[in-house]
Predicted model as a PDB file, atoms N, CA, C, CB and O in Angstrom, pLDDT in the B-factor column:
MODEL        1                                                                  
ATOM      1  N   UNK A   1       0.821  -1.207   0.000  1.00 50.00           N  
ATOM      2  CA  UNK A   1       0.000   0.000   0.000  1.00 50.00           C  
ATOM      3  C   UNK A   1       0.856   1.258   0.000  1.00 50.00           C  
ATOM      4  CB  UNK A   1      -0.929   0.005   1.204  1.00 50.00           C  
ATOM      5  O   UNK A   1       0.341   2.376   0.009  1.00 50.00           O  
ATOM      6  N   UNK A   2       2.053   1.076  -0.009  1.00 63.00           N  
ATOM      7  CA  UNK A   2       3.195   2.308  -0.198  1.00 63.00           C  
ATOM      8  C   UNK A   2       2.807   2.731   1.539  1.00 63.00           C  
ATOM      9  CB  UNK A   2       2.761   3.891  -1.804  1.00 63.00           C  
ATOM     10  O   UNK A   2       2.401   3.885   1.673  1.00 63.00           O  
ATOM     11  N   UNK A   3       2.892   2.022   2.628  1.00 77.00           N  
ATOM     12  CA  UNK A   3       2.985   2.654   3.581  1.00 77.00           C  
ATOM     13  C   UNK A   3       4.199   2.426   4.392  1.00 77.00           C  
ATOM     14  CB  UNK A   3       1.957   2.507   4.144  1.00 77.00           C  
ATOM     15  O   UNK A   3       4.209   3.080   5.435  1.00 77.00           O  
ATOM     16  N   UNK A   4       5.351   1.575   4.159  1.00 86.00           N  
ATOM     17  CA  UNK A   4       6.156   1.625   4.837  1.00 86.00           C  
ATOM     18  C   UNK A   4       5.953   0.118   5.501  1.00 86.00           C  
ATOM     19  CB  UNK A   4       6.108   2.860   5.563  1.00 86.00           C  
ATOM     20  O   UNK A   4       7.044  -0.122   6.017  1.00 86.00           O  
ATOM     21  N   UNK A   5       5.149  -0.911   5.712  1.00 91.00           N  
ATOM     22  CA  UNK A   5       4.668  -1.332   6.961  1.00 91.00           C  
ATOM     23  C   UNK A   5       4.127  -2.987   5.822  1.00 91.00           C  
ATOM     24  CB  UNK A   5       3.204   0.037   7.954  1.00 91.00           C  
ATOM     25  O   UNK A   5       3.479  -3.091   4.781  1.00 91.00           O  
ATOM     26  N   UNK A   6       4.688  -3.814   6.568  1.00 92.00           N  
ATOM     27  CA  UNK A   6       4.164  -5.148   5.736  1.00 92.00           C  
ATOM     28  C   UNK A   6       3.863  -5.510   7.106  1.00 92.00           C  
ATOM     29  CB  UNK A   6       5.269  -6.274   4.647  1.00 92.00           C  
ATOM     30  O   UNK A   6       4.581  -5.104   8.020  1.00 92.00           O  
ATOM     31  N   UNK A   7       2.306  -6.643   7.426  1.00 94.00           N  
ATOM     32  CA  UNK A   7       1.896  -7.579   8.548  1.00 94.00           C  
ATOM     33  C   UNK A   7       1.519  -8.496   7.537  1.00 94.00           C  
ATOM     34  CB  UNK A   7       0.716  -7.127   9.720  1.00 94.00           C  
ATOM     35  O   UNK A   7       1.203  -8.547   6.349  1.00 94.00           O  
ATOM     36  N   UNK A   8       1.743  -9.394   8.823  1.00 95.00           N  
ATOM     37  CA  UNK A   8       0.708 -11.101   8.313  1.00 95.00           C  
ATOM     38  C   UNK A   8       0.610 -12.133   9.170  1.00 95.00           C  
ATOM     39  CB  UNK A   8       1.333 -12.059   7.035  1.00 95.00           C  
ATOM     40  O   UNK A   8       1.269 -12.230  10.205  1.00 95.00           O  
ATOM     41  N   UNK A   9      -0.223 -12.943   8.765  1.00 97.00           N  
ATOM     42  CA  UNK A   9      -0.234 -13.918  10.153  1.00 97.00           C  
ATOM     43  C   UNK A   9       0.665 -15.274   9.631  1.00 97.00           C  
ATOM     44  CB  UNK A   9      -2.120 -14.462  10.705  1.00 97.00           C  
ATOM     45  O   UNK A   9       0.868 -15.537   8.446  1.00 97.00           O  
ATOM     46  N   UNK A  10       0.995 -15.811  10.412  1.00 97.00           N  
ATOM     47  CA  UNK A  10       2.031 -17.181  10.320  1.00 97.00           C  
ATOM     48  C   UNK A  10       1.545 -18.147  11.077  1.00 97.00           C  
ATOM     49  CB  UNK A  10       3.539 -17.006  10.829  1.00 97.00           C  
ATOM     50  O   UNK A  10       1.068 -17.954  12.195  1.00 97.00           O  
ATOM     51  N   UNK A  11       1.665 -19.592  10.338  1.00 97.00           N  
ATOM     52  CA  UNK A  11       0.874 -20.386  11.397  1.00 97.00           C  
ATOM     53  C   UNK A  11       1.917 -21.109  12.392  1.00 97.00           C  
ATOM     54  CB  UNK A  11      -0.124 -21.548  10.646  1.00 97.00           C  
ATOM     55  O   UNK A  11       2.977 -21.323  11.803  1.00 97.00           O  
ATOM     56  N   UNK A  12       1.921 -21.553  13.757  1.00 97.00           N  
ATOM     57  CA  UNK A  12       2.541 -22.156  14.206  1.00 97.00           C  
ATOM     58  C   UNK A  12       4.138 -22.866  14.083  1.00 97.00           C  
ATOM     59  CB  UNK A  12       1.801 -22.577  14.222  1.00 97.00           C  
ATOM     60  O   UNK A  12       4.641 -23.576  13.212  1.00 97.00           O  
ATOM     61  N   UNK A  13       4.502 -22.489  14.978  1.00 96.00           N  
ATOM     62  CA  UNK A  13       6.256 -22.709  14.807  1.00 96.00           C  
ATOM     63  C   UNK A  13       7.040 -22.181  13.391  1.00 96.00           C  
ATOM     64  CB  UNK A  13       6.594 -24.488  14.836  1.00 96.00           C  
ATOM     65  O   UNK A  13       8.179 -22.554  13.111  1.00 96.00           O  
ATOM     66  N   UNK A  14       6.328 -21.350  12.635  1.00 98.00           N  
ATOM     67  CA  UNK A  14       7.243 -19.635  12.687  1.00 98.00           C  
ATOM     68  C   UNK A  14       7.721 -18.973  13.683  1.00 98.00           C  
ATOM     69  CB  UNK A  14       6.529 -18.503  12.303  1.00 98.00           C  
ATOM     70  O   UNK A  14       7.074 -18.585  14.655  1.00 98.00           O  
ATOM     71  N   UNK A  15       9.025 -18.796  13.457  1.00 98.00           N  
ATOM     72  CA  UNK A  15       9.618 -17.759  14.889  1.00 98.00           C  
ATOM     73  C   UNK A  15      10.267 -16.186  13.952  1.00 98.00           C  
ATOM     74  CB  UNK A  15      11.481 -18.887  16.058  1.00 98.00           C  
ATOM     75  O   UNK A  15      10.714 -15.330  14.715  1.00 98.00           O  
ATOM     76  N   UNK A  16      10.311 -15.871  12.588  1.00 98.00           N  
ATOM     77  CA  UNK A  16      10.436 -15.020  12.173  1.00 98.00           C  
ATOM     78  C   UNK A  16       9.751 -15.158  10.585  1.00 98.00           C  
ATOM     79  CB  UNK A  16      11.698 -14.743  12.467  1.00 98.00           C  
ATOM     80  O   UNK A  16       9.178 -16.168  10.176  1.00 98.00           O  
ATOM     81  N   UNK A  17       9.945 -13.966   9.850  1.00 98.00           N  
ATOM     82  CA  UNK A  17       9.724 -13.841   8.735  1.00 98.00           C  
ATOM     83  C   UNK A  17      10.660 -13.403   7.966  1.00 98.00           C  
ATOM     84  CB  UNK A  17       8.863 -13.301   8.642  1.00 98.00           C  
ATOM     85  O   UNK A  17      11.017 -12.445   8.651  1.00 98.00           O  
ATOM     86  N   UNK A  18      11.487 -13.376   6.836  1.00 97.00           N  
ATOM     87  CA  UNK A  18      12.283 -12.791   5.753  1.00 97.00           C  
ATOM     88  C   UNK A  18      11.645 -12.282   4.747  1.00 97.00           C  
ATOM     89  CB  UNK A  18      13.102 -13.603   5.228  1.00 97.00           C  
ATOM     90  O   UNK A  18      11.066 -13.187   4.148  1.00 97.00           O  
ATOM     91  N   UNK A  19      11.434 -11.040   4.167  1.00 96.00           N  
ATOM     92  CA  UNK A  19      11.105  -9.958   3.254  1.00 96.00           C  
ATOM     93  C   UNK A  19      12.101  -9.730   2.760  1.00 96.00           C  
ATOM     94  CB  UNK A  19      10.570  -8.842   3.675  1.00 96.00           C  
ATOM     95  O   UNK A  19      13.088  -9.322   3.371  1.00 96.00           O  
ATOM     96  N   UNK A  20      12.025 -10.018   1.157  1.00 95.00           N  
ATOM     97  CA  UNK A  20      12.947 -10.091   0.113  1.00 95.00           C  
ATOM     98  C   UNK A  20      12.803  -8.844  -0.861  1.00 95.00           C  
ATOM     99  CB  UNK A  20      12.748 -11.419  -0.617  1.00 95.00           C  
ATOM    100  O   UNK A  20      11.593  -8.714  -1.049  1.00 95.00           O  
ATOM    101  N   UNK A  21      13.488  -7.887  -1.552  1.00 92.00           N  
ATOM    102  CA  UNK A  21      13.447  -7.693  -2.555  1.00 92.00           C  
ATOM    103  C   UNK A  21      14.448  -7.065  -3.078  1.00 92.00           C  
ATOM    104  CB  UNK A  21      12.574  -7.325  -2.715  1.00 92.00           C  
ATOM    105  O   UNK A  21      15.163  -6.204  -2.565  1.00 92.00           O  
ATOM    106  N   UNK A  22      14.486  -7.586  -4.266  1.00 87.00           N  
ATOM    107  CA  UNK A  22      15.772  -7.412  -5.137  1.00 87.00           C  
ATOM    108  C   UNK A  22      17.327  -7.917  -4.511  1.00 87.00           C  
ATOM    109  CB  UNK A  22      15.854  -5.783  -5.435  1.00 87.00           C  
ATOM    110  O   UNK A  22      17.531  -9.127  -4.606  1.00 87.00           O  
ATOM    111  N   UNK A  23      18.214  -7.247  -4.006  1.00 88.00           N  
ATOM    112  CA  UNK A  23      19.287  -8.214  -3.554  1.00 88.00           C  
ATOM    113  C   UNK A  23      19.516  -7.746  -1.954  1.00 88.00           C  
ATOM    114  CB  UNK A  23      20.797  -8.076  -4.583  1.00 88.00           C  
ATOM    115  O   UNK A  23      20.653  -7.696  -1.485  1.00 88.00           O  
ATOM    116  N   UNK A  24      18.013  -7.321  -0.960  1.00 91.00           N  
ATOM    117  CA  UNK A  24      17.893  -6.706   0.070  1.00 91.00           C  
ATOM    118  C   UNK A  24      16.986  -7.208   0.614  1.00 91.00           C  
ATOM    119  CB  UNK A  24      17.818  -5.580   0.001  1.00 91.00           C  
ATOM    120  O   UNK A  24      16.025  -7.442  -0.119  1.00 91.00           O  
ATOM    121  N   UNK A  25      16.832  -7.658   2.308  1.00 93.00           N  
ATOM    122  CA  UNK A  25      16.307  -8.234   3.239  1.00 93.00           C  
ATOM    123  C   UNK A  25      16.076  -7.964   4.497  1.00 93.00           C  
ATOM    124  CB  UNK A  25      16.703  -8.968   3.247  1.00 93.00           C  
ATOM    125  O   UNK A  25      16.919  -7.572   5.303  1.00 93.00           O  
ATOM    126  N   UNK A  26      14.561  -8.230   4.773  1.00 94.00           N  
ATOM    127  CA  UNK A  26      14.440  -7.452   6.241  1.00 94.00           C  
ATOM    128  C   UNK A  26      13.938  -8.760   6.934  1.00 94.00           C  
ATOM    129  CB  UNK A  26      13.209  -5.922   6.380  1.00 94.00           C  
ATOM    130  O   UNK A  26      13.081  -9.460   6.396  1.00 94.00           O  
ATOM    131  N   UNK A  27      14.463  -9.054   8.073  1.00 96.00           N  
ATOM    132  CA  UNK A  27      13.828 -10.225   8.640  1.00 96.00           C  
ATOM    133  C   UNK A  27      12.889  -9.501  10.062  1.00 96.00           C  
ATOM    134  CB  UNK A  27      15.184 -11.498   9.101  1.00 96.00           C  
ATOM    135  O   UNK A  27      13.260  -8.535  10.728  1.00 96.00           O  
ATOM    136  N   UNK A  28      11.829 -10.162  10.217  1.00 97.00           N  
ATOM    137  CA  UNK A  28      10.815  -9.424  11.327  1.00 97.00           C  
ATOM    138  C   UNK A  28      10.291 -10.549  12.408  1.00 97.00           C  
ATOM    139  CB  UNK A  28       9.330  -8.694  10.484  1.00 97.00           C  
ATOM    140  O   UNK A  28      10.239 -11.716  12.017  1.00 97.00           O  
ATOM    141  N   UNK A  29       9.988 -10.304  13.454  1.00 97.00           N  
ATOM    142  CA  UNK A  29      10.210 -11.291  14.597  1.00 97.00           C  
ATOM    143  C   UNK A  29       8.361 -11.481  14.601  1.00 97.00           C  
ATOM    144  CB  UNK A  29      11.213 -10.518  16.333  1.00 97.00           C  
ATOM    145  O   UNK A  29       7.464 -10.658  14.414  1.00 97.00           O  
ATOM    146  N   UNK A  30       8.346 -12.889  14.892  1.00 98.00           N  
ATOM    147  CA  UNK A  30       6.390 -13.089  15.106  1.00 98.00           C  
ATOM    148  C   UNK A  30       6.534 -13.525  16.337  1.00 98.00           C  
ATOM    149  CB  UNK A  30       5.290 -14.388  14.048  1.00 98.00           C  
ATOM    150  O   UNK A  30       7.291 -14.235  16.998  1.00 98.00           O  
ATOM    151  N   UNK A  31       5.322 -12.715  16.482  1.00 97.00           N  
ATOM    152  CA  UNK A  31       4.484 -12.478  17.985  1.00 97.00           C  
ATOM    153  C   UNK A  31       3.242 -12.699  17.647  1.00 97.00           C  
ATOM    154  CB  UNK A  31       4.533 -10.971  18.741  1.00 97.00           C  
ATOM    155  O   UNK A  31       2.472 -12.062  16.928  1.00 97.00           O  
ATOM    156  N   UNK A  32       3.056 -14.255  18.600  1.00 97.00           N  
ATOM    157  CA  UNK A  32       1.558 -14.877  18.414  1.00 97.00           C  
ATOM    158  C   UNK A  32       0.891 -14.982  16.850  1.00 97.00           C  
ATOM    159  CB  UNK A  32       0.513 -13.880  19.304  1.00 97.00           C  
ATOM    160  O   UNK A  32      -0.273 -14.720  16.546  1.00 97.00           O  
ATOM    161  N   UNK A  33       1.908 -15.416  16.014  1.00 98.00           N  
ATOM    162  CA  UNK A  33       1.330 -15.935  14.708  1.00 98.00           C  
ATOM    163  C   UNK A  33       1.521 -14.556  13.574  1.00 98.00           C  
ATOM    164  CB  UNK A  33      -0.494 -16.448  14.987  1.00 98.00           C  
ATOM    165  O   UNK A  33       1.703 -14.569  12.357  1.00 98.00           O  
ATOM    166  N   UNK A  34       1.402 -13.482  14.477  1.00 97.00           N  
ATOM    167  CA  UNK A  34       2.176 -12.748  13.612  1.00 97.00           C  
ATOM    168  C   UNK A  34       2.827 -11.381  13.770  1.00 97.00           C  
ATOM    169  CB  UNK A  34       1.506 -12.671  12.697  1.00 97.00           C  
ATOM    170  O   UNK A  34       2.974 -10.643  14.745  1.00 97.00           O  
ATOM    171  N   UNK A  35       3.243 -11.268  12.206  1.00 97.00           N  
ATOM    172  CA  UNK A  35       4.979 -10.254  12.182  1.00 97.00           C  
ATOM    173  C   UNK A  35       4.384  -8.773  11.762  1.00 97.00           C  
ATOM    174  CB  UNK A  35       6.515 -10.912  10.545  1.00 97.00           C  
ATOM    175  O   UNK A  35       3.238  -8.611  11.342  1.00 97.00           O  
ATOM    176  N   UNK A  36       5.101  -7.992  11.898  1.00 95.00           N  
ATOM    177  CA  UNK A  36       5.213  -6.539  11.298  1.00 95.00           C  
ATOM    178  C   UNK A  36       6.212  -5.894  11.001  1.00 95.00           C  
ATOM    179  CB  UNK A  36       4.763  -5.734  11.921  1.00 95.00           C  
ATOM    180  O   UNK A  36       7.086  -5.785  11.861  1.00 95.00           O  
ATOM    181  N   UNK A  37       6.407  -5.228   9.614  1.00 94.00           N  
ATOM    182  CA  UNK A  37       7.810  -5.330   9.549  1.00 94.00           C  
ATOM    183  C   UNK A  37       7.586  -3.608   9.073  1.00 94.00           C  
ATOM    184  CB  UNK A  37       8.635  -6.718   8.375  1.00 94.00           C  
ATOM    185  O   UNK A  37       6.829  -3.145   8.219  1.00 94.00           O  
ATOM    186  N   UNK A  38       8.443  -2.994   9.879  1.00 92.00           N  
ATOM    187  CA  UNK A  38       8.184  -1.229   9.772  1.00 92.00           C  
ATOM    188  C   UNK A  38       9.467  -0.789   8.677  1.00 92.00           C  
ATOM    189  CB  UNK A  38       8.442  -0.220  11.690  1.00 92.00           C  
ATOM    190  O   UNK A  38      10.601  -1.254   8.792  1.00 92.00           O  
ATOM    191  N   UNK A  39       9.099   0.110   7.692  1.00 89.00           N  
ATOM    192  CA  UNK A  39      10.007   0.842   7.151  1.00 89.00           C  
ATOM    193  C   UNK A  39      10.984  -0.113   5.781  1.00 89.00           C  
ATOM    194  CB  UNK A  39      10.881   1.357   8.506  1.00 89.00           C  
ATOM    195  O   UNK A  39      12.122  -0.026   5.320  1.00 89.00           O  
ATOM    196  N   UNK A  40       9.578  -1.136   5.483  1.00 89.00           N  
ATOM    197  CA  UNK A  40      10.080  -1.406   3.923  1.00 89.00           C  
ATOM    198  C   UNK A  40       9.325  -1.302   2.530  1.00 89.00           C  
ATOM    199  CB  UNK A  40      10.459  -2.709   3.878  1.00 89.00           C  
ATOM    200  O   UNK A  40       8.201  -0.804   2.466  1.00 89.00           O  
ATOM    201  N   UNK A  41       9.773  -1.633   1.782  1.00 87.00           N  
ATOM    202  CA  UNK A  41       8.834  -1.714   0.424  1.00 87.00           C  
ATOM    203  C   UNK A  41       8.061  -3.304   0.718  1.00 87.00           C  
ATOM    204  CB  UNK A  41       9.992  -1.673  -1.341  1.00 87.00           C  
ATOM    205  O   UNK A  41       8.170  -4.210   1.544  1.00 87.00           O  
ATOM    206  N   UNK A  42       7.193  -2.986  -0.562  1.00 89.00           N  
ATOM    207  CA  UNK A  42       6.062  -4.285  -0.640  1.00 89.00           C  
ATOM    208  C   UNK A  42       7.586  -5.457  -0.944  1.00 89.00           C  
ATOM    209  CB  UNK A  42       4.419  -4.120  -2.446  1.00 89.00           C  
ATOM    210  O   UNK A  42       8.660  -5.203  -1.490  1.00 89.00           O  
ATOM    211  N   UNK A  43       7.155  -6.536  -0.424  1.00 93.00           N  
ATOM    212  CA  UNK A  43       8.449  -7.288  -0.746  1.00 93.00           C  
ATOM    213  C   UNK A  43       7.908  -8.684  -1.889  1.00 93.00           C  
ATOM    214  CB  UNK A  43       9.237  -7.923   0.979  1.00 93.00           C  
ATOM    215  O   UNK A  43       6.778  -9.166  -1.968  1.00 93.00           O  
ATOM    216  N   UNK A  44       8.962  -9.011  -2.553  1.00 94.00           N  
ATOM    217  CA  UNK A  44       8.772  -9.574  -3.897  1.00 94.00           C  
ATOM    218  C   UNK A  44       9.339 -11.533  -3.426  1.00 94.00           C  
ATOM    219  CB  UNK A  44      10.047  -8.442  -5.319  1.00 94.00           C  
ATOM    220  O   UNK A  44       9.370 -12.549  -4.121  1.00 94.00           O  
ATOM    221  N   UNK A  45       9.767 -11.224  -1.643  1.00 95.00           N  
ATOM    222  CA  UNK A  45       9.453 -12.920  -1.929  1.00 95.00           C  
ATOM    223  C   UNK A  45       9.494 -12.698  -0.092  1.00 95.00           C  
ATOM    224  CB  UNK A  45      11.031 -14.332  -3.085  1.00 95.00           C  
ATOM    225  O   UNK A  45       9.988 -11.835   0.634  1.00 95.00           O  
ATOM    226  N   UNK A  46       8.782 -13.834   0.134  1.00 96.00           N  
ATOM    227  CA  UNK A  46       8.922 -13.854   1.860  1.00 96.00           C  
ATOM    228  C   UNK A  46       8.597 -15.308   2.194  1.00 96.00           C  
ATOM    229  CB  UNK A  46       7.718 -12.725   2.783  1.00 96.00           C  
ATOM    230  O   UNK A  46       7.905 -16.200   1.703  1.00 96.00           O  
ATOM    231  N   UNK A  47       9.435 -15.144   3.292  1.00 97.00           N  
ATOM    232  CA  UNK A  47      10.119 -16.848   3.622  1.00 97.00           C  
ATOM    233  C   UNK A  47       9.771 -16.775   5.252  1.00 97.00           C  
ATOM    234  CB  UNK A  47      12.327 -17.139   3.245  1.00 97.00           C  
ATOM    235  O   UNK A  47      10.113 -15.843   5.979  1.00 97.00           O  
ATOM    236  N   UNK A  48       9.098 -17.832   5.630  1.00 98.00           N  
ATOM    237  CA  UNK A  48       8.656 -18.715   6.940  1.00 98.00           C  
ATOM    238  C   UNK A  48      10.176 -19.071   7.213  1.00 98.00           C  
ATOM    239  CB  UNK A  48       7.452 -20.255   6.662  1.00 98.00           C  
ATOM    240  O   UNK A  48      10.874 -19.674   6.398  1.00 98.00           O  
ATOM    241  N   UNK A  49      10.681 -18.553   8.659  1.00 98.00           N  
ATOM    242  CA  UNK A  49      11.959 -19.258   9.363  1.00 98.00           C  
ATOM    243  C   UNK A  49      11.433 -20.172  10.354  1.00 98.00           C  
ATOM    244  CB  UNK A  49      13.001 -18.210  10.123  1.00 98.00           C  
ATOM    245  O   UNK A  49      10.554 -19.703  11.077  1.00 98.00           O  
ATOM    246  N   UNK A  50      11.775 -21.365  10.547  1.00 98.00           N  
ATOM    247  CA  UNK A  50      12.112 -21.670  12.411  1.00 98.00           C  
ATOM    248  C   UNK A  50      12.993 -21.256  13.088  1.00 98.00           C  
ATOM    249  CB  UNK A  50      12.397 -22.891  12.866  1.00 98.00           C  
ATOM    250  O   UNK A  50      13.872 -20.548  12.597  1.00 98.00           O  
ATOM    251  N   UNK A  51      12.976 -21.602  14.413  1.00 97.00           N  
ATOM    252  CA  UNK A  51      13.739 -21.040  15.437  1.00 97.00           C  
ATOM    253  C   UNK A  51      14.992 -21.540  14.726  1.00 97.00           C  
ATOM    254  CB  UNK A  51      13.430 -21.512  17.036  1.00 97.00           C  
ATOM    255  O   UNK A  51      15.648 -20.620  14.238  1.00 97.00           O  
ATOM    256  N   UNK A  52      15.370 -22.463  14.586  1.00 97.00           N  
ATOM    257  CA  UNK A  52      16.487 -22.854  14.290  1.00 97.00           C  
ATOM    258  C   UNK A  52      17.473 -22.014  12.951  1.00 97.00           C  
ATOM    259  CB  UNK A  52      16.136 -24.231  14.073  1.00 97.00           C  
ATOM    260  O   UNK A  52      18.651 -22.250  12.681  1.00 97.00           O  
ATOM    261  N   UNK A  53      16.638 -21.092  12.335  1.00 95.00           N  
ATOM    262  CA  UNK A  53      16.989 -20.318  10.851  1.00 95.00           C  
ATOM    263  C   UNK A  53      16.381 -20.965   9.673  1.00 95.00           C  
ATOM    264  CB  UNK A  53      18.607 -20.296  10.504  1.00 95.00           C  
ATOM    265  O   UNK A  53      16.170 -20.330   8.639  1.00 95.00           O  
ATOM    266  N   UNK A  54      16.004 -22.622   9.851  1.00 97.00           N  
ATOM    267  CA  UNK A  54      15.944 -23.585   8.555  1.00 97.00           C  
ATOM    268  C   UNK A  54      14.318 -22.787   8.053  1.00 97.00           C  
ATOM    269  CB  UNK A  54      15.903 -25.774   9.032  1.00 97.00           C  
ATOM    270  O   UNK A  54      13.588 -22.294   8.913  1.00 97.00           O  
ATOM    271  N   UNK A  55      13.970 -22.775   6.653  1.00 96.00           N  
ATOM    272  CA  UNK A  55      13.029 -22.085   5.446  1.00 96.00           C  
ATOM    273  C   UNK A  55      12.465 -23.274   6.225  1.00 96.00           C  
ATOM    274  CB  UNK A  55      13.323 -21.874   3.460  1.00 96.00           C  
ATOM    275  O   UNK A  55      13.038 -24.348   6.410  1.00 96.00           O  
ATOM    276  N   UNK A  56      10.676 -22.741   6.854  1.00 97.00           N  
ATOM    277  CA  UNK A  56       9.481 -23.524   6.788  1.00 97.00           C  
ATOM    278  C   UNK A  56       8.858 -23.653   5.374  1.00 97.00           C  
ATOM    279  CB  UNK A  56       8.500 -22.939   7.711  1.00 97.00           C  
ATOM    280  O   UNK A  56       8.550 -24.775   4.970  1.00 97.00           O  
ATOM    281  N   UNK A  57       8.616 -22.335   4.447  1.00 97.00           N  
ATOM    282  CA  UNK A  57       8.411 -22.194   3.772  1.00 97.00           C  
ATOM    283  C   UNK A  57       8.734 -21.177   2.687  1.00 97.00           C  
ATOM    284  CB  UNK A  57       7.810 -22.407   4.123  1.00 97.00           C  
ATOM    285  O   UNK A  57       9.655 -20.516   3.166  1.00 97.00           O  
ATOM    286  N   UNK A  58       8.487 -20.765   1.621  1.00 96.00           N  
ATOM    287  CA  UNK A  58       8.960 -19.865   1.074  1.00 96.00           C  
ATOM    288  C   UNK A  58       8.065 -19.800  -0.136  1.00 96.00           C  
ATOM    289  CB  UNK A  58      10.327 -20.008   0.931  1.00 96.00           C  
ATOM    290  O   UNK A  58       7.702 -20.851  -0.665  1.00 96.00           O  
ATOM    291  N   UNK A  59       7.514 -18.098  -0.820  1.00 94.00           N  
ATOM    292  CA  UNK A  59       6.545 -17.751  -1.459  1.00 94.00           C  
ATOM    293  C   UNK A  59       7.604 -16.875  -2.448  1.00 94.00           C  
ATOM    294  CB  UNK A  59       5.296 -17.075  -0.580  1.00 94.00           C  
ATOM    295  O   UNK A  59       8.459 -16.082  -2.054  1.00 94.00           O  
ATOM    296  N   UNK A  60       7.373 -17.157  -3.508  1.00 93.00           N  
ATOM    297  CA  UNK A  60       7.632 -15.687  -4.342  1.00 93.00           C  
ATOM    298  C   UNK A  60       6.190 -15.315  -5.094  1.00 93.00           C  
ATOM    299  CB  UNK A  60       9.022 -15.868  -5.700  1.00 93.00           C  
ATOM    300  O   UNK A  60       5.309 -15.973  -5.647  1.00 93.00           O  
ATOM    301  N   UNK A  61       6.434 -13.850  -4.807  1.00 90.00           N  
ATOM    302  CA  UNK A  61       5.842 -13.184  -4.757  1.00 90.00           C  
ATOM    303  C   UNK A  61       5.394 -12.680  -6.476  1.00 90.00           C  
ATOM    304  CB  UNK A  61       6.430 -12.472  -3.799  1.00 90.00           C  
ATOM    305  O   UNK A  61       4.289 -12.232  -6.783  1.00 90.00           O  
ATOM    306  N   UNK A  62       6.406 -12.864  -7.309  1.00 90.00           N  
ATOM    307  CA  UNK A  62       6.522 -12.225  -8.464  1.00 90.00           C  
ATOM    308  C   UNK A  62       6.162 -13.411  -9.998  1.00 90.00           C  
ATOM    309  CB  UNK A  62       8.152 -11.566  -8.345  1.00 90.00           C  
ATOM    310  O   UNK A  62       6.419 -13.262 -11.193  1.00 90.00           O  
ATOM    311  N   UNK A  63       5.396 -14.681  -9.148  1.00 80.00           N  
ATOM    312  CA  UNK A  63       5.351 -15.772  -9.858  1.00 80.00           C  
ATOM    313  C   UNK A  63       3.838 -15.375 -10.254  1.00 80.00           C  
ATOM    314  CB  UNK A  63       5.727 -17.223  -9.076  1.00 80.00           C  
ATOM    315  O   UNK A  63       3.148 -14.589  -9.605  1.00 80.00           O  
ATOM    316  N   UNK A  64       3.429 -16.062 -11.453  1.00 81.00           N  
ATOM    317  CA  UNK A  64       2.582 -15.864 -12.259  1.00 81.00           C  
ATOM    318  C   UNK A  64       1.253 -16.879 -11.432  1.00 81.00           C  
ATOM    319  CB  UNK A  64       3.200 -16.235 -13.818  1.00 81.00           C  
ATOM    320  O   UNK A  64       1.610 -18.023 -11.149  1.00 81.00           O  
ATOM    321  N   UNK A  65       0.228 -16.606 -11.172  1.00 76.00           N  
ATOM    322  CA  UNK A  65      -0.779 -17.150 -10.689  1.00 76.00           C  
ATOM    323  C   UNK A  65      -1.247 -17.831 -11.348  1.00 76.00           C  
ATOM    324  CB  UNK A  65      -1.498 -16.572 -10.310  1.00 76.00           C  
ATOM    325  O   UNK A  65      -1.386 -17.590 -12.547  1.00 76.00           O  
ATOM    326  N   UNK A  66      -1.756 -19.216 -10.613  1.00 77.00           N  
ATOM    327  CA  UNK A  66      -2.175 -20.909 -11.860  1.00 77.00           C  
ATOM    328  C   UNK A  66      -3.399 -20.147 -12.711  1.00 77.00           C  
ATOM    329  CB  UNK A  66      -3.143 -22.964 -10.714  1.00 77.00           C  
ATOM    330  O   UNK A  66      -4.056 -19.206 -12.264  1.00 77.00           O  
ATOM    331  N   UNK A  67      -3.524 -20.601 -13.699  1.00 78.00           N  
ATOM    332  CA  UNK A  67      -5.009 -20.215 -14.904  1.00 78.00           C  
ATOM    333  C   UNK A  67      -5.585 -21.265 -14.525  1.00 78.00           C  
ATOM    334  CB  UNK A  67      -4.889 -20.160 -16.831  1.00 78.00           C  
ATOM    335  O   UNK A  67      -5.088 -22.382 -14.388  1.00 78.00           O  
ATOM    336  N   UNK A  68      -6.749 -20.897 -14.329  1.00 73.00           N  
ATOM    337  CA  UNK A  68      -8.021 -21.525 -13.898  1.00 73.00           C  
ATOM    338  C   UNK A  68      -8.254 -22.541 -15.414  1.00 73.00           C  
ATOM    339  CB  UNK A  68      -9.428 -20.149 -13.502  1.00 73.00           C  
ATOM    340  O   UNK A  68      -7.837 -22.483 -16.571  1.00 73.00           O  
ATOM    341  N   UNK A  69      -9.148 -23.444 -14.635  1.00 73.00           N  
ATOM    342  CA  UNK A  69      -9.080 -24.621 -16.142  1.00 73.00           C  
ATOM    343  C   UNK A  69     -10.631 -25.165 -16.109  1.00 73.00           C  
ATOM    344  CB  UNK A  69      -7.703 -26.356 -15.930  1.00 73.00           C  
ATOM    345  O   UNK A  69     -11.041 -26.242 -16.540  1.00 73.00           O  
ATOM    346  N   UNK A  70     -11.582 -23.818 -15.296  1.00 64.00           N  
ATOM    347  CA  UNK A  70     -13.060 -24.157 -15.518  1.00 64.00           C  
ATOM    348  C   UNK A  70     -13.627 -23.687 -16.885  1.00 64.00           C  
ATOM    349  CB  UNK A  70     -13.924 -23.500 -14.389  1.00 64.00           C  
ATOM    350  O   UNK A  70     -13.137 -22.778 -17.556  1.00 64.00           O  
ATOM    351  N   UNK A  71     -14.550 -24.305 -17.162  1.00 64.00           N  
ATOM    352  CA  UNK A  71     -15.060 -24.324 -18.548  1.00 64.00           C  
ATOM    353  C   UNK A  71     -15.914 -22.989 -18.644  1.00 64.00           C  
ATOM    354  CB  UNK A  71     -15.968 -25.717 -18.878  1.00 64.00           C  
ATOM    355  O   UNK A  71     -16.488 -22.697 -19.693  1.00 64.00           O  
TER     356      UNK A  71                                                      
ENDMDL                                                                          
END                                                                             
C-alpha cells in the first residue's frame, strides 16, 4: 500500500519472517502468529523461518498465478 509497513499472520512454529526484494532483506520477529515489519517496500518474496533459521516455507511473490481450467 506504499505505507512503509508489511503484517501477516504465520501459522505455528514460525519464529520469524524474511522480506525479500531485489538483492535486500528485512527479517521481522512473530508475535503470536504474527509479524510486522516497519520501514520497507512491498516485498517480492517472503520466507517462513524456524527457530532454528531452517526455510518452513517460502513464497515468491513475483510468480505468475495458476489459470483456472473451468469451462
Amino acid at each position: 500500500s506504499g505505507s512503509g509497513r508489511v503484517t501477516g499472520l504465520v501459522p505455528d512454529g514460525v519464529a520469524s519472517v524474511r522480506l525479500g526484494r531485489g538483492g535486500q532483506s528485512t527479517d521481522a520477529a512473530v508475535s503470536n502468529n504474527l509479524f510486522v515489519a516497519e520501514g520497507v517496500d512491498a516485498p517480492r518474496s517472503i520466507e517462513w523461518l524456524a527457530a532454528d533459521g531452517s526455510t518452513v516455507k517460502r513464497f515468491d511473490l513475483t510468480a505468475r498465478p495458476p489459470q483456472s481450467t473451468s469451462p
